[in-house]
C-alpha positions as CSV (number, residue, x, y, z in Angstrom):
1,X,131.2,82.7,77.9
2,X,131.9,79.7,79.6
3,X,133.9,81.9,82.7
4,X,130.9,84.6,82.6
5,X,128.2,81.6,83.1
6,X,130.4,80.5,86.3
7,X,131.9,83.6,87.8
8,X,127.6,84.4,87.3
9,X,126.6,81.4,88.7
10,X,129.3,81.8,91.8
11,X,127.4,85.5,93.1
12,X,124.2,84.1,92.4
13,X,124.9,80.8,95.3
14,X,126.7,83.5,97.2
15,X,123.7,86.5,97.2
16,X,121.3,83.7,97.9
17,X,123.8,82.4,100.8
18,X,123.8,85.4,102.2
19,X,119.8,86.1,101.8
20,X,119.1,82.5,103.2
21,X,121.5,83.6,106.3
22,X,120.0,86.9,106.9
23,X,116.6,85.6,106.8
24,X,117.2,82.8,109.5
25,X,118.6,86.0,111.7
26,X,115.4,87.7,111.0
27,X,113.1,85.2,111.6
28,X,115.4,84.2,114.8
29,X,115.0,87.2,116.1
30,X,111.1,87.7,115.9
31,X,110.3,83.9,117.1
32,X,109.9,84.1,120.5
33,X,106.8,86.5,119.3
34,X,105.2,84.0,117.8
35,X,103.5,82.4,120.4
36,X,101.7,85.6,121.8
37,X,100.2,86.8,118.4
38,X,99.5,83.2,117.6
39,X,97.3,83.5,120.7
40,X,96.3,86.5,119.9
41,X,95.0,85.9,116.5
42,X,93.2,82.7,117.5
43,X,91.4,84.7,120.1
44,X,90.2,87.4,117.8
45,X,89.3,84.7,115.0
46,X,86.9,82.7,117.5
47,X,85.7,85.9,119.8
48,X,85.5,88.4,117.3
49,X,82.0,89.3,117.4
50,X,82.3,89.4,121.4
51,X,85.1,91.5,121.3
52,X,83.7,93.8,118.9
53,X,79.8,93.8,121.0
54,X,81.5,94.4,124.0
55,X,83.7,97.5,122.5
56,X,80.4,98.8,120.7
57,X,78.6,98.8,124.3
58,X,81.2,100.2,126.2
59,X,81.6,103.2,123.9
60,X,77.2,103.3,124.1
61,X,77.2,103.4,127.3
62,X,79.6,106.2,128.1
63,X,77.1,108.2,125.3
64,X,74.1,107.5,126.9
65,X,75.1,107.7,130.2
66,X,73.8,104.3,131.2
67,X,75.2,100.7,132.6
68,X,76.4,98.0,130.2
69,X,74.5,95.5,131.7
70,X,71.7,96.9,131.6
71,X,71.9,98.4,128.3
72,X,72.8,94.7,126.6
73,X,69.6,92.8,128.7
74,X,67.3,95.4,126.8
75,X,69.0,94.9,123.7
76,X,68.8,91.1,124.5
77,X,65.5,91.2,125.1
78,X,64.7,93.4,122.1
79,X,65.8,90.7,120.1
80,X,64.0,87.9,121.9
81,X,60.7,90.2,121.2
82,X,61.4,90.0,117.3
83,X,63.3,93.0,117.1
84,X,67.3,94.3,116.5
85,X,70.0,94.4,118.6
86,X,71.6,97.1,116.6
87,X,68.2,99.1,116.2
88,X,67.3,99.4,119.8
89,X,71.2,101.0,120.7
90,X,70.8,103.3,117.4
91,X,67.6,104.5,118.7
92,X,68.7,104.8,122.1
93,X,71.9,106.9,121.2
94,X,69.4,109.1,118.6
95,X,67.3,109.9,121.4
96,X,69.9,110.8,124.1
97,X,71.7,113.0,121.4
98,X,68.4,114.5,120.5
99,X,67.1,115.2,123.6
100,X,70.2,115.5,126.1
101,X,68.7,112.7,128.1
102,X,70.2,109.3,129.7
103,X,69.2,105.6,128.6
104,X,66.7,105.6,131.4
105,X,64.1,108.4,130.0
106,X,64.8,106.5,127.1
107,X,63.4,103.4,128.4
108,X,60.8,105.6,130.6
109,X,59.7,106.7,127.1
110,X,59.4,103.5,125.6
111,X,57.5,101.6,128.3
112,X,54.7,103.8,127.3
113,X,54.2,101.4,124.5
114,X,53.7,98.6,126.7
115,X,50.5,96.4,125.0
116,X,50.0,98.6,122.4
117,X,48.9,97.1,118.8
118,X,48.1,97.7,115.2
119,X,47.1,101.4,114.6
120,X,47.6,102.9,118.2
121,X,51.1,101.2,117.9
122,X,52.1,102.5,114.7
123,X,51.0,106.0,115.8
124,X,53.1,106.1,118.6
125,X,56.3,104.5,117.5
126,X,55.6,107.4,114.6
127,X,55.3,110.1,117.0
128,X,57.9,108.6,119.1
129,X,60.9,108.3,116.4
130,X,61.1,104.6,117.1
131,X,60.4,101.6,114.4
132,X,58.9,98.0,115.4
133,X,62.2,96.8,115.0
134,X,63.6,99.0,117.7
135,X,60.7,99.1,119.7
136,X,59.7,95.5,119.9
137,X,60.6,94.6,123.4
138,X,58.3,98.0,124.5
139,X,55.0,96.4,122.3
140,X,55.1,93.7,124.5
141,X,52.8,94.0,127.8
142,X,54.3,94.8,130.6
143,X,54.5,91.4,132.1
144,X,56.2,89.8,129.0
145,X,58.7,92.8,129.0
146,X,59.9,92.5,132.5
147,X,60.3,88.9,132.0
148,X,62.2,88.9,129.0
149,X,64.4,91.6,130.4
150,X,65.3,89.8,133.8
151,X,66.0,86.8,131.8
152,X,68.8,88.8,129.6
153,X,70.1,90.1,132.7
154,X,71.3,86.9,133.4
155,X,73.3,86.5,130.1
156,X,74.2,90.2,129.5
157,X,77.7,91.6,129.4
158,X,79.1,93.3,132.5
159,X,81.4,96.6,132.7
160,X,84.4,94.7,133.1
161,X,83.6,92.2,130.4
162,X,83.2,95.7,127.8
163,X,85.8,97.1,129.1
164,X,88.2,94.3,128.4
165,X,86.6,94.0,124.9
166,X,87.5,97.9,124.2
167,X,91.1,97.1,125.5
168,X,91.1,93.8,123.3
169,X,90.3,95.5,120.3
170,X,92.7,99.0,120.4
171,X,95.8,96.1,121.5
172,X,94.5,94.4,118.3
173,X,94.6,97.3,115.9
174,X,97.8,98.3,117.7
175,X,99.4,94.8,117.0
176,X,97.8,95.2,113.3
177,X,99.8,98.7,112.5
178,X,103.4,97.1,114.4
179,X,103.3,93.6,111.8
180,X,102.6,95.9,109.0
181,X,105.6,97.9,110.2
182,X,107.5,95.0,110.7
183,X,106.8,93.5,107.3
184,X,108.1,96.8,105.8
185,X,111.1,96.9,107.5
186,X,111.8,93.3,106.6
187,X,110.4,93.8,103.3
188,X,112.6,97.0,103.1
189,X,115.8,95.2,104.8
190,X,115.9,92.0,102.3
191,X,115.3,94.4,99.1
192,X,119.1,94.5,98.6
193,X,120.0,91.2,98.8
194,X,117.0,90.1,96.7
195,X,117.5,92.4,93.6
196,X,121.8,91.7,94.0
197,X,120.9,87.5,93.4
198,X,118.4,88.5,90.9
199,X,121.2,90.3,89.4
200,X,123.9,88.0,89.5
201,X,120.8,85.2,88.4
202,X,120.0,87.1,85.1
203,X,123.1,86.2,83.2
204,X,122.6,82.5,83.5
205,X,119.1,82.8,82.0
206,X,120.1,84.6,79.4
207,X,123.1,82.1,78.5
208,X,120.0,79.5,79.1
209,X,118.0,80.5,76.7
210,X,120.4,82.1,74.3
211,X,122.2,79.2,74.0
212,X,119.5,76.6,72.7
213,X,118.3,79.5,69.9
214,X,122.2,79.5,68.9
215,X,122.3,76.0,68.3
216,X,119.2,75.7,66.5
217,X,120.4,78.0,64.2
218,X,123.3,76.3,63.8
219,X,121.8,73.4,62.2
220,X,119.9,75.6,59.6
221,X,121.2,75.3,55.9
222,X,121.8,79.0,54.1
């Protein structure tokens, strides 16, 4: 028993040896990565929400035939009125897939809310397709609107900055699917060398626990 325990003992030390050995090749190998997706993470993690914005308008834009700019200011500005971001874009693409026409009728359309309150307000945002929430910028009066919107303008996103965002994001997915990969393969590649020490390890906890139980017994009276 005594033998079994060693010889068991000597290919556990020398599966792990080899495990330990293999790794340090591995993680060798994929270091000089680590710097890139380190960046890479910590840009997603604190410019998520721009990168994902300006994906979302770059993708709206090419649907409602329209400039990304201009597109975010109103948005913007929709916002600043009391209204949604995410409502004013949904009810710009519904109208430009409903009707065949660009942003700009869109915004034509909309203007003809300008000052309009209670009743008379509701009726036409009704009869329009539109909600307060994505029509608030258009309830203001003309002057407040232009304002508002010439002030977003100023802050809005530009093509390039979308355009970037869309490329940001599909490299990101992209990098997400290759480290998955990766972690299979490495996953897959140390398998072996993991089950062959837990293998070699299992006679030692058996003599372990065996053992104690034996000599328990031992000491038992019949």
């Amino acid at each position: 028993a005594g033998n079994k325990v060693v010889k068991s003992s000597k290919d556990a030390s020398k599966s792990l040896s080899q495990l330990d050995s293999m790794a340090k090749q591995v993680f060798s190998a994929i270091k000089s990565y680590a710097a890139p997706l380190a960046a890479m993470f910590g840009a997603k993690f604190m410019f998520g929400n721009y990168i994902d914005e300006g994906a979302k308008l770059d993708d709206i834009s090419k649907k409602v035939r329209m400039n990304v700019s201009e597109i975010d200011a109103w948005r913007k500005a929709n916002v600043a009125a009391g209204g949604s971001a995410e409502a004013f874009t949904q009810a710009m693409q519904a109208f430009t897939e409903r009707t065949g026409a660009s942003g700009e009728v869109f915004l034509r359309m909309g203007k003809q809310l300008n000052g309009m309150t209670g009743a008379q307000a509701n009726y036409a945002l009704k009869y329009l397709g539109l909600t307060r929430e994505s029509a608030a910028v258009f309830l203001q009066n003309n002057k407040q609107m232009g304002e508002l919107v010439e002030t977003y303008r100023k802050l809005a996103l530009t093509p390039k900055d979308a355009e970037n965002a869309r490329r940001f994001k599909i490299s990101w997915q992209v990098t997400g699917m290759a480290i998955q990969s990766i972690g299979n393969g490495i996953a897959k590649f140390f398998l072996p060398y993991i089950e062959k020490a837990v293998t070699t390890l299992l006679p030692l906890i058996e003599m372990k626990t065996v053992n104690p139980v034996r000599a328990s017994f031992a000491d038992v009276e019949i």
